[in-house]
C-alpha positions in Angstrom: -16.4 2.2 74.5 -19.2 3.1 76.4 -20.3 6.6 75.7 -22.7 9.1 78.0 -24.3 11.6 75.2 -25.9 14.8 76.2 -28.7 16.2 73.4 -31.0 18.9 73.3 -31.9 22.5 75.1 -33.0 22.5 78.6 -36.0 23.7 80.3 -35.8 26.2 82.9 -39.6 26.7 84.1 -41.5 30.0 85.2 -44.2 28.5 86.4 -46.2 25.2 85.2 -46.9 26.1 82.2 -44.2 28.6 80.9 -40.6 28.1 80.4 -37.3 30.2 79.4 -35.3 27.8 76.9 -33.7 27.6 73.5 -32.8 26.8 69.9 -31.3 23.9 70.0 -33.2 20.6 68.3 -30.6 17.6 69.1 -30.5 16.6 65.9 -26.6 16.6 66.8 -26.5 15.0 69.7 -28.9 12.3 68.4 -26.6 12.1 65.0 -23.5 11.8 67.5 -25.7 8.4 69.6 -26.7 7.1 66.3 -23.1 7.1 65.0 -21.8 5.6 67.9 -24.1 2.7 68.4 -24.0 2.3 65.0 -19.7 2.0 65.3 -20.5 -0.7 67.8 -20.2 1.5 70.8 -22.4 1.2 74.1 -24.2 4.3 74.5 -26.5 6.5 77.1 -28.3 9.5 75.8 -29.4 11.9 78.1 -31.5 14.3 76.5 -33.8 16.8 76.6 -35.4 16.9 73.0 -38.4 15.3 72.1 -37.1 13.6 68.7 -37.4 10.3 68.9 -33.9 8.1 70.4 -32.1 5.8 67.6 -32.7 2.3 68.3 -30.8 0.3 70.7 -29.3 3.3 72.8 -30.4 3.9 76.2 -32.7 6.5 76.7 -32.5 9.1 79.7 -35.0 12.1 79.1 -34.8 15.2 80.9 -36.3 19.2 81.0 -34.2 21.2 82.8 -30.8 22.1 83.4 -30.2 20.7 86.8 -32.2 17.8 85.7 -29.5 16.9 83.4 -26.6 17.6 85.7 -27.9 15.1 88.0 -28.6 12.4 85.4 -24.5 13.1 84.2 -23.1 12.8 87.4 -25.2 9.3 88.2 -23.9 8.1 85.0 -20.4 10.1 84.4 -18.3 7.7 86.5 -19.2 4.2 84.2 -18.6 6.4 80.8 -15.3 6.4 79.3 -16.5 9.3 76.7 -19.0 12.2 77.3 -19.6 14.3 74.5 -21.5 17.2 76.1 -23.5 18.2 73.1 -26.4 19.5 74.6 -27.3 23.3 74.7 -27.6 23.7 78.7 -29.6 26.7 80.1 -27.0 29.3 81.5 -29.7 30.8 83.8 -32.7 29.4 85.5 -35.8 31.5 86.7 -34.5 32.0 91.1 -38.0 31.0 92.3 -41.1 28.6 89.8 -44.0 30.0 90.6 -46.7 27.2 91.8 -49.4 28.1 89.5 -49.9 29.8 86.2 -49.0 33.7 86.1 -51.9 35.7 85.1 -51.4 38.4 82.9 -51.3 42.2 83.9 -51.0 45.6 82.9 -47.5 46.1 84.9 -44.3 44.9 83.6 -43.0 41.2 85.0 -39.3 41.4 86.3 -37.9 37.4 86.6 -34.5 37.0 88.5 -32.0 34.5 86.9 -29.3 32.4 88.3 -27.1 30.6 87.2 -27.1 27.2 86.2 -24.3 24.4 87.2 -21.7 24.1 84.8 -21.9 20.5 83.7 -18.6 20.5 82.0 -16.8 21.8 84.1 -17.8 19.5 86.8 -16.9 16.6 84.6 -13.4 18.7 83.6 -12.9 18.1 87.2 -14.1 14.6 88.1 -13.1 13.1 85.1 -10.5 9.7 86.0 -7.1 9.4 83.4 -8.7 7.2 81.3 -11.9 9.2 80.5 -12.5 11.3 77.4 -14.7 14.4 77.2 -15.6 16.0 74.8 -17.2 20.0 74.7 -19.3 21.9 72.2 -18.8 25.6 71.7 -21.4 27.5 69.6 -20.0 30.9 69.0 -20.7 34.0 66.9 -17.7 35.8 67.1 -14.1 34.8 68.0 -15.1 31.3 67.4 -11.3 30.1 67.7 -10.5 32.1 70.5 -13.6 31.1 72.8 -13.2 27.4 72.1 -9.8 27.3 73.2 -10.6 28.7 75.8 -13.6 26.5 77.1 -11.4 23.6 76.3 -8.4 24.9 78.9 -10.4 26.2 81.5 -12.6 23.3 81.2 -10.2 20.9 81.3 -11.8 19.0 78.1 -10.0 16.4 75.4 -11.6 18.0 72.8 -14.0 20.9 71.6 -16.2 21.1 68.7 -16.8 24.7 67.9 -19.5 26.0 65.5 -21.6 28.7 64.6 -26.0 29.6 65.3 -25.9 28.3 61.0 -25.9 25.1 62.8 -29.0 25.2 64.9 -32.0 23.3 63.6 -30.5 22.1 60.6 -29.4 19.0 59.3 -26.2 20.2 58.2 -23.3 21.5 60.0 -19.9 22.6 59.6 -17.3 22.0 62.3 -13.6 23.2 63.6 -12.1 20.4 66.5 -8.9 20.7 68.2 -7.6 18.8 71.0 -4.9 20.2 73.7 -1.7 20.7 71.5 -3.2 19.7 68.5 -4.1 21.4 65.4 -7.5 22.8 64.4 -9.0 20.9 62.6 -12.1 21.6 59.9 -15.0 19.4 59.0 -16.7 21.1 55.9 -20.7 21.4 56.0 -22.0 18.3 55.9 -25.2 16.2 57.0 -25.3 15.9 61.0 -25.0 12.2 60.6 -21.8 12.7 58.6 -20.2 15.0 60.4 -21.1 12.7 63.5 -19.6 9.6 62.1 -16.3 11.2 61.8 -16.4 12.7 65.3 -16.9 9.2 66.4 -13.9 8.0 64.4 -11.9 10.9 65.8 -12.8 9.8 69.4 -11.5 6.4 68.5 -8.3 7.5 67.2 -7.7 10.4 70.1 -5.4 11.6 67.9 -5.6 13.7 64.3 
């Protein structure tokens, strides 16, 4: 298979030298690329962590949100699996201010919009034969949300975990498919976890 990988939180600047992101490392969406070139799979990560790429998978880096959209949709259409793993920016400042904001004794108010939603697009765009696959990071309702992202999304699978998961090597994980059972991968090392993702991807079915 040839898999497009998303990794990493995005960058949504201020101005040039201050920008609104968050937890996320990549170490999962690395783990999921290593697994999967490791399985024998050709694979494209687009990320926007600075960890360093496993070797042998092609490398697209990114900062920001729309960055990444852009890079997806160049590469979405030759991919017969994108696992969206990255932790994409919901909001992005409305204007970037062209140089550095000085500090002041008055509050600073900074107006947010919304960001694309990358999944969905590819929920759309997707061809018969491609597989996509969504994370959900919940705190609450975990279930309940992920099923959700994976209808309205129109997805082939969702991974949904818990903030435990970000910045650690370990991770615990439920998956379901459309009409399939959830299914729950106790805490394990993110390349574990990763290797049996890839397996499930294989398979489609579980």
């Amino acid at each position: 298979m040839h898999l497009l990988i998303t990794a990493g939180g995005t960058r949504e600047y201020i101005d040039p030298v201050r920008f609104i992101t968050n937890a996320s490392s990549g170490k999962m969406g690395y783990a999921l690329a290593g697994a999967a070139q490791k399985a024998g799979h050709k694979v494209m990560l687009i990320s926007a962590s600075d960890l360093q790429p496993p070797v042998g998978v092609e490398f697209v880096g990114v900062d920001s949100a729309a960055e990444m959209f852009e890079a997806v949709k160049k590469h979405f259409p030759r991919c017969d699996c994108l696992i969206m793993a990255a932790a994409v920016s919901d909001y992005a400042p409305v204007k970037q201010a062209k140089s550095k904001i000085k500090k002041t004794d008055k509050p600073l108010t900074i107006k947010l919009k919304p960001t694309a939603d990358i999944l969905k697009w590819a929920g759309r765009h997707k061809k018969k034969a491609q597989f996509i696959v969504g994370f959900a990071l919940e705190d609450r309702a975990i279930r309940t949300q992920a099923e959700k992202k994976l209808k309205e999304k129109n997805l082939d699978m969702i991974i949904a975990n818990t903030p435990a998961a970000i910045g650690s090597d370990k991770t615990s994980v439920q998956i379901k498919t459309p009409g399939g059972k959830w299914l729950r991968l106790s805490t394990a090392a993110k390349s574990s976890t990763a290797g049996r993702i890839i397996k499930l991807i294989e398979t489609s079915k579980f």
